[in-house]
C-alpha positions in Angstrom: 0.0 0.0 0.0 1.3 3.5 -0.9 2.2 6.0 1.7 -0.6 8.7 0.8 0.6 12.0 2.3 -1.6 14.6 -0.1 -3.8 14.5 -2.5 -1.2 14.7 -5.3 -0.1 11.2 -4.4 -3.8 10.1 -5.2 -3.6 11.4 -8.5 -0.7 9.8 -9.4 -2.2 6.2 -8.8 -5.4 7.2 -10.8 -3.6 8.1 -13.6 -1.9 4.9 -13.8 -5.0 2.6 -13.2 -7.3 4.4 -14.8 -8.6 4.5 -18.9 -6.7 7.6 -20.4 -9.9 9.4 -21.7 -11.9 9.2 -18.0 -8.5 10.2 -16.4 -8.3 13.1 -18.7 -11.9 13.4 -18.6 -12.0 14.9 -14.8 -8.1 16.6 -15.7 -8.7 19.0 -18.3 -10.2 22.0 -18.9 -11.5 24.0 -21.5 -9.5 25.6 -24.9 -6.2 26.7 -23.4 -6.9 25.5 -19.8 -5.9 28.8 -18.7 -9.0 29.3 -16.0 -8.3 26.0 -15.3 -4.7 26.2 -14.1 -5.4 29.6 -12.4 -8.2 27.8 -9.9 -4.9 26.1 -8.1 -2.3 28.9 -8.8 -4.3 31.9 -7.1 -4.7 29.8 -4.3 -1.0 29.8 -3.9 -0.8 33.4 -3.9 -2.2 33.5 -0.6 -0.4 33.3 2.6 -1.2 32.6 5.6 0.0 34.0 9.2 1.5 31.9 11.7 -0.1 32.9 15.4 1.6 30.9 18.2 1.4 30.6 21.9 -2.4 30.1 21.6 -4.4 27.0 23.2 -4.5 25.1 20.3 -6.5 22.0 22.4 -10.1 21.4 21.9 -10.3 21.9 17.8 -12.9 21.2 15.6 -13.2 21.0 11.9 -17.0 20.5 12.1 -19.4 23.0 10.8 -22.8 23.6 9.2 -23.8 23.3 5.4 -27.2 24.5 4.1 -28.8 23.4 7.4 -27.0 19.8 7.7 -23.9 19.3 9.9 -20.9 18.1 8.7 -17.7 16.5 10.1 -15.9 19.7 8.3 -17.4 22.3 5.6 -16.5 20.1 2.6 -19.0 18.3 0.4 -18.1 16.1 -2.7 -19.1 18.0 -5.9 -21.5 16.5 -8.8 -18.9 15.2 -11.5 -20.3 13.3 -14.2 -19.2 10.1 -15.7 -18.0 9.3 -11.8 -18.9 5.5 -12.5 -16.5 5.5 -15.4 -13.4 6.2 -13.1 -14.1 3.3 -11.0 -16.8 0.8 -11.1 -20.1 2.1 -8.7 -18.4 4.8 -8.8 -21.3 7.1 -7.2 -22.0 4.8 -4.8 -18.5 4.5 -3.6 -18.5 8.0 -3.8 -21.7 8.5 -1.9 -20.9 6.0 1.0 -17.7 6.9 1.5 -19.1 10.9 2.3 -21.9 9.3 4.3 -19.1 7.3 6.6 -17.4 10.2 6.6 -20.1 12.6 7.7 -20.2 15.6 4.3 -22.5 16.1 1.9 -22.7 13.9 -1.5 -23.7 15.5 -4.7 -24.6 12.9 -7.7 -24.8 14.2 -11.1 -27.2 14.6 -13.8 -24.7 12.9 -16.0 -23.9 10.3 -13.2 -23.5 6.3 -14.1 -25.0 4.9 -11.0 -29.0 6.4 -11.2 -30.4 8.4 -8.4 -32.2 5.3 -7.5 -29.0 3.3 -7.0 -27.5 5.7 -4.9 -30.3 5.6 -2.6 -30.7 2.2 -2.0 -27.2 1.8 -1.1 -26.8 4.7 1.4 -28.9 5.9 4.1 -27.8 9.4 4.5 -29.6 12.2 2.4 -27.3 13.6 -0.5 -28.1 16.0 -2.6 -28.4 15.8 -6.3 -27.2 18.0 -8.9 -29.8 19.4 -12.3 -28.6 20.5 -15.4 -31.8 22.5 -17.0 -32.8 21.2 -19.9 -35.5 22.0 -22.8 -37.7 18.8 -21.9 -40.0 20.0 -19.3 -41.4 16.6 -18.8 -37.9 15.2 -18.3 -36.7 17.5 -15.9 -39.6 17.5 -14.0 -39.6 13.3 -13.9 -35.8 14.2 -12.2 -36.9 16.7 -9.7 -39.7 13.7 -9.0 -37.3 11.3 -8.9 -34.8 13.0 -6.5 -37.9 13.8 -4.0 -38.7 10.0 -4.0 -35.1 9.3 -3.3 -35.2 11.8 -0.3 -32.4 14.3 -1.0 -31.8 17.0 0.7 -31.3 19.7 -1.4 -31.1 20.4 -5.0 -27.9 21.9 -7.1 -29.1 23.7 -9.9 -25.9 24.0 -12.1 -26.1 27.4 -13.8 -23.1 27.5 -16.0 -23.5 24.9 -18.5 -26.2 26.3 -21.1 -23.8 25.7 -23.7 -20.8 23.4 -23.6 -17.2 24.7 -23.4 -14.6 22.7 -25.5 -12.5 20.1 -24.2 -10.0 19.2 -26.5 -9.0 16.3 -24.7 -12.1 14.7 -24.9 -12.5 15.6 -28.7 -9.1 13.8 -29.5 -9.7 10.2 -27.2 -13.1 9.7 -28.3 -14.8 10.2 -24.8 -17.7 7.1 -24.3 -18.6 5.7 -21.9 -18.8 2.4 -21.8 -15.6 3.0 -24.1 -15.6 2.1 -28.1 -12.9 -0.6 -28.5 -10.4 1.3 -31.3 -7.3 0.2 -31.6 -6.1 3.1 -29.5 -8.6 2.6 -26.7 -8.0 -1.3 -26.9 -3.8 -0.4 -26.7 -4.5 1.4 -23.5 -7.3 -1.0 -21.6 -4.9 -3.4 -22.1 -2.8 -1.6 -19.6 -5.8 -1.1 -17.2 -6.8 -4.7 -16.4 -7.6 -4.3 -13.2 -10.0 -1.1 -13.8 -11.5 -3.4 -16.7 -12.3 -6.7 -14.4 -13.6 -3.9 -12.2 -15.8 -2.6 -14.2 -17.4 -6.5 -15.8 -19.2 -6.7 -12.5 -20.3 -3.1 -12.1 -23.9 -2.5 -11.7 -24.1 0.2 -14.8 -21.6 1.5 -17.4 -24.0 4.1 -19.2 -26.1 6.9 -18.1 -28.6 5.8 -15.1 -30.2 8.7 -14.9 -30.8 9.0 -19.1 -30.8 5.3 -20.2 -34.2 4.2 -20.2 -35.6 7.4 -19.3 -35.0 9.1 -22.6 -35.8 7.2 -25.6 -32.8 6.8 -27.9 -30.0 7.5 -25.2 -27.6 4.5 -24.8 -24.2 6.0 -24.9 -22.1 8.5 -24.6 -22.2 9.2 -28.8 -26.1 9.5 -28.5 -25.9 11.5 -25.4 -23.9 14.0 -27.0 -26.4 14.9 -29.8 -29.4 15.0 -27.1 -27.5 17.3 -24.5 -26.3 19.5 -27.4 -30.0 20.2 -28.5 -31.5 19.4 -24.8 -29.1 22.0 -22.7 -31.2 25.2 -22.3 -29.6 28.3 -24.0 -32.7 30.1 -23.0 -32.3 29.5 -19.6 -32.7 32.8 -17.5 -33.7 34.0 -14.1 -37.7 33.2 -14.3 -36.8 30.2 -15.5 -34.2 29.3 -12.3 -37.4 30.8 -10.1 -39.9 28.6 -11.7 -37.2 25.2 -11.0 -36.7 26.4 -7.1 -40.5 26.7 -6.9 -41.0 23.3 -8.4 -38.3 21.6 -6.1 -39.8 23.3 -2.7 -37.3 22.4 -0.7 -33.5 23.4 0.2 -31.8 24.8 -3.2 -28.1 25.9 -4.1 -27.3 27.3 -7.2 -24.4 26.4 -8.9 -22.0 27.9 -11.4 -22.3 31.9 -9.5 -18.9 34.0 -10.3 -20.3 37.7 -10.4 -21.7 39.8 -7.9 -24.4 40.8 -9.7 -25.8 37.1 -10.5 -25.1 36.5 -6.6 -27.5 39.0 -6.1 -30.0 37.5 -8.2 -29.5 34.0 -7.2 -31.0 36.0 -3.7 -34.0 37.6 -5.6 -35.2 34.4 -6.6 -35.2 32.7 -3.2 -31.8 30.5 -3.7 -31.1 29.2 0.1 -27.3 29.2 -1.0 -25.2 29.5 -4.1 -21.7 28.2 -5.0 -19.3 30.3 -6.2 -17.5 28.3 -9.1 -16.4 28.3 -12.8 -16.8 24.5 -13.4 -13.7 23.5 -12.5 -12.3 25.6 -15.6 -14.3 23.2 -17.8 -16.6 26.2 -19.2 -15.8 30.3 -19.4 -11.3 29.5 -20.6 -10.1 32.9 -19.5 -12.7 33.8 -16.7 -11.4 34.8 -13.2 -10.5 31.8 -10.7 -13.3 31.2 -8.0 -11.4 32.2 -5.0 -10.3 35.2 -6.6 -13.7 36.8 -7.1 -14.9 35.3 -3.8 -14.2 38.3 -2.3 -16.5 40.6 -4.7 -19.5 38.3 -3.9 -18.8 38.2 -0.1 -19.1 41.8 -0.3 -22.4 42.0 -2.5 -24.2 39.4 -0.7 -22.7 38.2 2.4 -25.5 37.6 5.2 -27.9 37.2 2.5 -27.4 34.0 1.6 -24.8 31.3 1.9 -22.2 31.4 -0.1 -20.2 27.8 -1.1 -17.3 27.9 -3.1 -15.3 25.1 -5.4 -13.0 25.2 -8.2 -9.5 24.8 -7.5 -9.5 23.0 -4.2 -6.5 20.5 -3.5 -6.1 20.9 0.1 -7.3 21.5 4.1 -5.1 24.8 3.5 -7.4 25.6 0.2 -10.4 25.0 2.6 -9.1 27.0 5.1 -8.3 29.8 2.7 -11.8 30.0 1.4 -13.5 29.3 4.7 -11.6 32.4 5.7 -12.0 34.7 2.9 -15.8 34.3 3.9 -17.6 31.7 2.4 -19.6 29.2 4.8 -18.7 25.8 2.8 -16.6 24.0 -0.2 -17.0 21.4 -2.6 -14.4 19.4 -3.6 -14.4 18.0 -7.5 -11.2 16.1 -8.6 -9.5 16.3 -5.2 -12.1 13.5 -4.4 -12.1 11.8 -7.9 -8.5 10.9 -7.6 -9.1 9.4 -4.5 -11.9 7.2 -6.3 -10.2 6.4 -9.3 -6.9 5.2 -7.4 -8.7 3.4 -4.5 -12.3 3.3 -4.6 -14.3 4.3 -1.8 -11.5 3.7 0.4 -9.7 6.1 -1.6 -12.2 8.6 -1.2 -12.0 8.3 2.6 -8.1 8.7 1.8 -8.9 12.2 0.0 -11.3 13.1 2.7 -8.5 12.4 5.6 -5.8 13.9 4.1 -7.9 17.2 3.8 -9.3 17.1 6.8 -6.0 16.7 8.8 -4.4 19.2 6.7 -7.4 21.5 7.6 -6.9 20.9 11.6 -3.0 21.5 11.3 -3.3 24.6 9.5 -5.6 26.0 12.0 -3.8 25.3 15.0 -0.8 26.7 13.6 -2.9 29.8 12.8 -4.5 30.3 16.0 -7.6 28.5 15.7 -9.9 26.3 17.2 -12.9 26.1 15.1 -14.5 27.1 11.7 -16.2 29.8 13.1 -12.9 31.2 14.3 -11.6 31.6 10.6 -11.4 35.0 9.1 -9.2 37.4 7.2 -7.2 38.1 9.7 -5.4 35.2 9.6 -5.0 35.4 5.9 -2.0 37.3 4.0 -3.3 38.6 0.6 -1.8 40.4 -1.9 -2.5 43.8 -2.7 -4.7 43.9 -5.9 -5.5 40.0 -4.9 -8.8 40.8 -7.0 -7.2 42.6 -9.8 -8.4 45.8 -11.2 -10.3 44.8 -14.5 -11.6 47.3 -17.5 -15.2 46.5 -17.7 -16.2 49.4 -19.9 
């Protein structure tokens, strides 16, 4: 067994075990992958200040997200295709947050169906919409979701419209994979992710397959989404889905002031600041660099999550202390899964948390509720000073 130390040595391992297009899948971003890259890199910017002779006994990572306690304010982010990086994926995925005590989110674009993930955990999660121009459809999800019990309901805002991946253009993205002579070369390297996956419950879209007439692949699926994806989504539109839903709602996808402020008009109960991991918007600002800007137009209103970027307790920490209330952590988690399986997901869970503990002792803190600018070192212009006009 490898010594795991950070979340870097997870990704390592699911590189090497897992298909080449679902590993590049969940590491790639859009076009020139430069929002992408700056989601990690603006972290780094930020210091932190080192506070000693405090009582450092006592400390707690635990906190609250939209209403639900949590062992710390971390939840595992809707990422689709999750059930192509390891076999029951989402349901390693979800149990492993369950044990764990943090929010799961499972994906419109999941393997494993919302009614798999159900009967295999016992803990709400919450479940992730993509709005789409089938009415009837979306509204047999938003059924579907309240018979499984969730909790709350992520309506991802940023995806009218697909951003390029090139990555995904070049290996042929499917899922379950088409055997070409390149993706045959590299399963043959990945045996033990393909006897793996011969005794997983699904290896298409649970949530689409037999739902949607016509949908049994990725190839299919990519014709539907590009006509089903609403590019005429707009506000009344987001009102009429929270209305619908009726119950705890978080809107996803948020990385301007002024749609923060709307995501309040319409009765949002919390929103996450985020630019889809650098998968949509190439050459938009990072999240935790215009956290700041939404803190300060809407903070107190609403709660504000944040993800995007996140590799670390000491990311957490960082955005935790630059204001907003909860994270949610993406590929940090999916390495984790795609090295290890749930246990790796623990793994990635552990390592954060610990590093999230250290760092705030060494700080001067004892809880989450203790974490604020003041222990943070930011650079001057952290923001930047942009031309709008």
């Amino acid at each position: 067994m490898a010594v795991i130390t950070n979340i870097g040595d997870l990704k390592k391992i699911h590189e090497r075990r897992v298909p080449r297009m679902f590993y590049d899948y969940a590491e790639s971003g859009s076009w020139t992958e430069q929002t992408f890259r700056e989601n990690t890199t603006d972290f780094d910017q930020i210091r932190l200040r080192q506070r000693v002779a405090v009582d450092m006994t006592g400390r707690s990572t635990s906190s609250t997200m939209v209403g639900h306690d949590v062992a710390m304010p971390v939840a595992l982010a809707p990422v689709g295709l999750t059930g192509m990086q390891h076999a029951d994926g989402e349901i390693k995925a979800a149990r492993a947050a369950e044990k764990f005590g943090v929010p799961y989110t499972l994906s419109t674009m999941s393997i494993n169906s919302i009614e798999d993930v159900a009967e295999a955990t016992t803990a709400p999660f919450w479940f992730q919409l993509y709005t789409m121009k089938d009415e009837d459809y979306v509204d047999r999800l938003i059924a579907r979701a309240k018979a499984a019990k969730c909790s709350a309901l992520v309506i991802t805002l940023d995806l009218q419209i697909l951003g390029q991946r090139h990555k995904d253009l070049k290996n042929g993205l499917s899922a379950p994979p088409k055997l070409t002579a390149k993706t045959i070369a590299n399963l043959a390297t990945k045996w033990g992710w393909g006897i793996e996956m011969l005794s997983a419950k699904r290896r298409n879209f649970g949530n689409i397959v037999g739902h949607v007439e016509g949908i049994s692949d990725t190839s299919s699926l990519s014709s539907w989404t590009a006509e089903q994806f609403d590019p005429a989504l707009d506000w009344s539109k987001v009102a009429k889905l929270i209305e619908k839903w009726d119950g705890k709602t978080i809107l996803k996808g948020i990385l301007d002031a002024e749609d923060a402020k709307m995501a309040v008009k319409v009765g949002a109960d919390a929103i996450v600041v985020s630019n889809h991991g650098g998968r949509q918007l190439d050459g938009a600002l990072s999240s935790i660099r215009v956290l700041p800007s939404i803190m300060q137009a809407v903070g107190g209103e609403i709660e504000v999550m944040l993800d995007s970027g996140i590799r670390s307790g000491q990311d957490v920490l960082k955005a935790i202390a630059l204001g907003a209330s909860g994270t949610m952590i993406g590929r940090a988690y999916i390495y984790g899964l795609g090295a290890m399986g749930q246990q790796g997901v623990t793994m990635a869970l552990d390592v954060i948390r610990k590093e999230l503990d250290t760092t705030m002792a060494l700080c001067g803190r004892r809880t989450i509720d203790e974490l604020d600018r003041d222990i943070l070192l930011v650079p001057e212009g952290f923001e930047g000073v942009w031309q709008q006009n």
